[in-house]
C-alpha positions as CSV (number, residue, x, y, z in Angstrom):
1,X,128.3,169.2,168.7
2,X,129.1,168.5,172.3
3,X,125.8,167.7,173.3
4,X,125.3,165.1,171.1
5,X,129.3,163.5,171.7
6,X,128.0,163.3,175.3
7,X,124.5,161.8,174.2
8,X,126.8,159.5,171.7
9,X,128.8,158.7,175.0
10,X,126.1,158.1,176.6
11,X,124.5,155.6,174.4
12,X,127.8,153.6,174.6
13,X,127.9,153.3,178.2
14,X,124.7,152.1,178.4
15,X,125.2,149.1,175.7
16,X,128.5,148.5,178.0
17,X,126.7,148.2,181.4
18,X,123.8,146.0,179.5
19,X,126.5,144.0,177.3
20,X,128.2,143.5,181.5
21,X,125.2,142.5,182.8
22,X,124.1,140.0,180.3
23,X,127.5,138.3,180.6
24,X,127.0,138.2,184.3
25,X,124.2,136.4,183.8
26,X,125.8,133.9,182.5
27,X,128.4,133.6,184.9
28,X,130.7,135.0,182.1
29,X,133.6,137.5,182.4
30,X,132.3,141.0,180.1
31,X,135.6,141.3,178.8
32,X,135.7,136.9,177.4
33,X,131.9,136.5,176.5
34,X,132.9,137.0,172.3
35,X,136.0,135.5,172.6
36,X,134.5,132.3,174.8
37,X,131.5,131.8,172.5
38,X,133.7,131.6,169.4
39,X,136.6,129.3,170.8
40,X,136.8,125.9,168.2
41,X,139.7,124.6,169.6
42,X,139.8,122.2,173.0
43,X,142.9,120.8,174.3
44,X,141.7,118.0,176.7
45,X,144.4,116.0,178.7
46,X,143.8,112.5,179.7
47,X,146.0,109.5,181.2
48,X,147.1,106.4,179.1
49,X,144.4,103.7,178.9
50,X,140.9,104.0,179.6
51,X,141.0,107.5,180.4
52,X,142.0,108.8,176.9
53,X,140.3,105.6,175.2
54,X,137.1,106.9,176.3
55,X,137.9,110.4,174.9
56,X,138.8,109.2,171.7
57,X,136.5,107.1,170.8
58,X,133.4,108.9,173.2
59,X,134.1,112.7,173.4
60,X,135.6,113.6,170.4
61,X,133.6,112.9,167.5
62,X,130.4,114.5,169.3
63,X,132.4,117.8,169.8
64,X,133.8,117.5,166.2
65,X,130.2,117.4,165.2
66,X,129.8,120.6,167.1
67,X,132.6,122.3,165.0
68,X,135.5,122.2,167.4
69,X,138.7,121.0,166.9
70,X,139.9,118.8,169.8
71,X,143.6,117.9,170.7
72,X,144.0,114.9,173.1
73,X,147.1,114.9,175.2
74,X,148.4,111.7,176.6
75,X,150.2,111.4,180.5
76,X,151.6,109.1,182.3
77,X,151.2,110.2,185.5
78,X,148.9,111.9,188.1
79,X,150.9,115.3,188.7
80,X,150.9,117.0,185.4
81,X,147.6,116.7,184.1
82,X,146.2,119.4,186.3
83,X,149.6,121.6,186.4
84,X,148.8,121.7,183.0
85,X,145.3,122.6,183.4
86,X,145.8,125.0,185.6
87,X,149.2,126.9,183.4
88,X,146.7,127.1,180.3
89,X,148.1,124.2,178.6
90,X,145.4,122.4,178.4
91,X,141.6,123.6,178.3
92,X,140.1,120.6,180.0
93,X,141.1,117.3,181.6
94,X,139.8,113.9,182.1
95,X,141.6,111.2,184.5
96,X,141.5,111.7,188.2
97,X,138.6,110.6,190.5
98,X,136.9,113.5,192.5
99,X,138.6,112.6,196.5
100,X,141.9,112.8,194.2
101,X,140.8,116.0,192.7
102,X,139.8,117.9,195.7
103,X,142.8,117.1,197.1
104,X,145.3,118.0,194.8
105,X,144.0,121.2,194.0
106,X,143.4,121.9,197.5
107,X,147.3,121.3,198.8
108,X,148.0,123.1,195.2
109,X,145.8,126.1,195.9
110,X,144.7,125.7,192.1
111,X,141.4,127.2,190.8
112,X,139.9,124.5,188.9
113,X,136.4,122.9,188.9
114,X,134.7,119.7,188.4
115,X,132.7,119.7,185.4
116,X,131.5,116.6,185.0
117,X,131.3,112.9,186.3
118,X,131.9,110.0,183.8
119,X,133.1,106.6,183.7
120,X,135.9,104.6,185.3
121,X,137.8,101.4,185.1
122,X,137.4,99.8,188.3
123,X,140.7,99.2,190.4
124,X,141.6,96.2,191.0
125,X,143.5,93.6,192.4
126,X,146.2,91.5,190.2
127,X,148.9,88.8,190.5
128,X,151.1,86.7,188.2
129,X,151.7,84.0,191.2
130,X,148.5,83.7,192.5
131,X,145.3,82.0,191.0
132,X,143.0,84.0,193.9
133,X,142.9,85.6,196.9
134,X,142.2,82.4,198.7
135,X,146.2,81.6,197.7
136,X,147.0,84.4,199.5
137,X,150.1,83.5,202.2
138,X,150.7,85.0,205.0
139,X,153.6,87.7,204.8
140,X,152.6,88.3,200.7
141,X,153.4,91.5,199.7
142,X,151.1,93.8,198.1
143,X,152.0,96.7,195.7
144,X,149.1,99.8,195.9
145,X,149.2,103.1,195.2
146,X,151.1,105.3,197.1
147,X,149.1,108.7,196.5
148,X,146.7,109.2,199.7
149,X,143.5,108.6,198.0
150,X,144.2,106.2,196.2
151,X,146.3,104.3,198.9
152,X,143.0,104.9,200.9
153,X,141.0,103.2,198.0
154,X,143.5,100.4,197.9
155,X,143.5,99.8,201.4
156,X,139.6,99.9,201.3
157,X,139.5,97.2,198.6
158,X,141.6,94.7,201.3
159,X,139.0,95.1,203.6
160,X,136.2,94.7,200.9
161,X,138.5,91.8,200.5
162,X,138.0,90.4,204.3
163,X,142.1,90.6,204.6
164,X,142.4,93.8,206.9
165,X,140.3,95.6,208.9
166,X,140.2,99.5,209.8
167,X,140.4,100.9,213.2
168,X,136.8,102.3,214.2
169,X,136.3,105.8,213.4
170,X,138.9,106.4,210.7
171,X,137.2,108.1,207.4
172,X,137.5,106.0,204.3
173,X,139.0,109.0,202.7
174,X,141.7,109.2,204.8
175,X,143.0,105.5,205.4
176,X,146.7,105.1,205.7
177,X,148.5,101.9,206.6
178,X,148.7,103.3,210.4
179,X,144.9,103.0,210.1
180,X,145.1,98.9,210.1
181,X,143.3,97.6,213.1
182,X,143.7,93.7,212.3
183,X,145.8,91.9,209.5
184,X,146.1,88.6,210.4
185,X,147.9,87.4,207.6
186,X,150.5,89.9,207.9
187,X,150.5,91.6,204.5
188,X,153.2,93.6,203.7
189,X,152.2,97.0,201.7
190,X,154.3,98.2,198.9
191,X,153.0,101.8,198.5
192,X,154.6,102.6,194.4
193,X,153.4,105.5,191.7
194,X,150.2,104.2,190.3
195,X,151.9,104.1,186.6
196,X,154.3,101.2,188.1
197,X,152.0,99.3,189.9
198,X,151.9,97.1,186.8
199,X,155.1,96.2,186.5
200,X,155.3,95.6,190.5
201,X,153.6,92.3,189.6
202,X,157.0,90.6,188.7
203,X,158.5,91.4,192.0
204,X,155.1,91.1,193.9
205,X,152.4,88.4,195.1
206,X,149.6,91.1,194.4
207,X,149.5,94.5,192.9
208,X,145.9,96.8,193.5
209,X,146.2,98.7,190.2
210,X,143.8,101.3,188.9
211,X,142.2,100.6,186.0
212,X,143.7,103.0,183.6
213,X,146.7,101.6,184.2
214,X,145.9,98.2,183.9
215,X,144.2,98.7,180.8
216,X,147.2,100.5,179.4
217,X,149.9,97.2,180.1
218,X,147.7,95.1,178.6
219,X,145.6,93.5,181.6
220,X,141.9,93.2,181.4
221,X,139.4,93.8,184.2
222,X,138.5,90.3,184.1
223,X,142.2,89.4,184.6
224,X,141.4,90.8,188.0
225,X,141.2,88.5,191.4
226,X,138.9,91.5,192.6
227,X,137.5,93.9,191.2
228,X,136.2,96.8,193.7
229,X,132.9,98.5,194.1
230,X,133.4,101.6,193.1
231,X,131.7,104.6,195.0
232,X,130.1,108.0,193.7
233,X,133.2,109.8,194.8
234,X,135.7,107.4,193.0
235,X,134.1,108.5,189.4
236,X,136.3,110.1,187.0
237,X,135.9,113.7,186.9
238,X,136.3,116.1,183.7
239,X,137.9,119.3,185.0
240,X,138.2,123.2,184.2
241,X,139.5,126.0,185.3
242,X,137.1,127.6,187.0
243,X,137.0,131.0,185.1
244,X,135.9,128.6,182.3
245,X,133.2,126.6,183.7
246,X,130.3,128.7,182.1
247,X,131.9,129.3,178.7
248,X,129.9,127.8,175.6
249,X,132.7,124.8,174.7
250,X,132.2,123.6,178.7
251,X,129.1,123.4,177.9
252,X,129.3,121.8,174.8
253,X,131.9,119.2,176.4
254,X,129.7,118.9,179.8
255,X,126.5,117.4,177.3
256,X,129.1,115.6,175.2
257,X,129.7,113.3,178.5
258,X,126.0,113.4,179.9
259,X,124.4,112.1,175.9
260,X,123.0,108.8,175.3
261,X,125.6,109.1,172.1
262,X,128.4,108.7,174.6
263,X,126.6,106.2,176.7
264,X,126.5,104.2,173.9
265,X,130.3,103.9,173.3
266,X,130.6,103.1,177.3
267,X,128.2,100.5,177.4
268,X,129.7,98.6,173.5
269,X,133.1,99.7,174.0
270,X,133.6,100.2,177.8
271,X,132.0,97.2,179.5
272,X,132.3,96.9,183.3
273,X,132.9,100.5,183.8
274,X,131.6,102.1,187.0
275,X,129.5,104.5,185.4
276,X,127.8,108.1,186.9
277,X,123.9,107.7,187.4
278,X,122.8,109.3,184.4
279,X,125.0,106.8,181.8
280,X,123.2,103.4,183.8
């Protein structure tokens, strides 16, 4: 009797350490594989406009088709997307280019991961009492974001724009207004949360907006006096926590974003999107 409850414990231990080491293969936690591989319900988070267009009308119905449920959850803001991602309130999110992510989880200390690249409205620069940029006057003032990467971006778009130019040396990343070398028609910046930017055009010559944004009031890209050209690293980004980045539904939502189904939505739905290498 003993000898075979030691055989029987045996047995068990073994189908343990194999069950572990199969997981670990996979990049999986032992203890999450069964409860990873049957999860059917996403909670993505995405902000208003493009960002959560493109989910709805992309993302979703190829992931219903996969037998999950998905809940979208709309903000309005930069901050509590990935707080939310990061307290288990959400599963995944969709709305931050990567320089922003890094960032953010960096100062944060939060352990999340970049799962994917996808598509994002180009920022932008706007104006209610200017035709073009060529109107421009010197002392204008002009309303960007005030959160350092995309400040950076903004400021990057100005020089794109042949209205400022950088000191020498300074990384792109990086660019704050102490960064200005030359701007010889004396533009005054109005750093302002991205969400506002929009409305800054009232009280404002110009506003750099991000596209999300402007999509979300009600402006169109072509509304725009310039449009900028977006770089690699100023793609939207889905992101995970990083304990979930090898679970079945990641997966599942990674392909969602990298199929010609979803290209397809982008390319009718989403024209004049800057778009990750394998959606051109």
């Amino acid at each position: 009797m003993t000898a075979r409850f030691h055989n029987r414990r045996a047995v068990l231990a073994l189908a343990t350490s194999i069950a572990a080491i199969a997981a670990s293969s996979f990049g999986l936690p032992a203890t999450a594989t069964a409860q990873d591989a049957g999860k059917k319900q996403i909670v993505i988070g995405g902000t208003a406009g493009s960002n959560i267009d493109q989910l709805q009308a992309g993302i979703v119905p190829l992931l219903q088709k996969k037998g999950y449920k998905v809940k979208l959850v709309e903000f309005n803001d930069y901050v509590q997307p990935n707080l939310a991602l990061a307290d288990g309130s959400l599963d995944a999110n969709f709305f931050q280019h990567e320089v922003y992510f890094n960032q953010f989880k960096g100062d944060r200390k939060l352990d999340l991961t970049a799962l994917v690249q996808g598509p994002i409205a180009p920022m932008g620069v706007y104006s209610k009492q200017r035709k073009s940029l060529a109107d421009l006057k010197d002392g204008d003032r002009v309303a960007l974001p005030n959160d350092p990467s995309n400040l950076a971006r903004g400021i990057l778009l100005l020089q794109q724009a042949g209205l400022v130019k950088l000191k020498e040396g300074v990384s792109p990343l990086r660019v704050s207004e102490l960064d200005l070398a030359a701007n010889p028609r004396k533009i005054r910046l109005v750093p302002l949360d991205a969400a506002h930017l929009p409305r800054a055009l009232d009280d404002t010559q110009f506003a750099i907006i991000n596209g999300n944004f402007a999509i979300s009031s009600g402006l169109k890209l072509q509304d725009a006096v310039l449009l900028e050209k977006t770089p690699e690293h100023y793609l939207n980004v889905a992101a995970v926590k990083t304990k979930d980045r090898n679970t079945q539904w990641a997966r599942d939502l990674e392909a969602a974003f990298r199929s010609q189904e979803f290209k397809a939505v982008v390319d009718t739905k989403f024209a004049g999107y800057s778009k990750p290498a394998f959606l051109q």
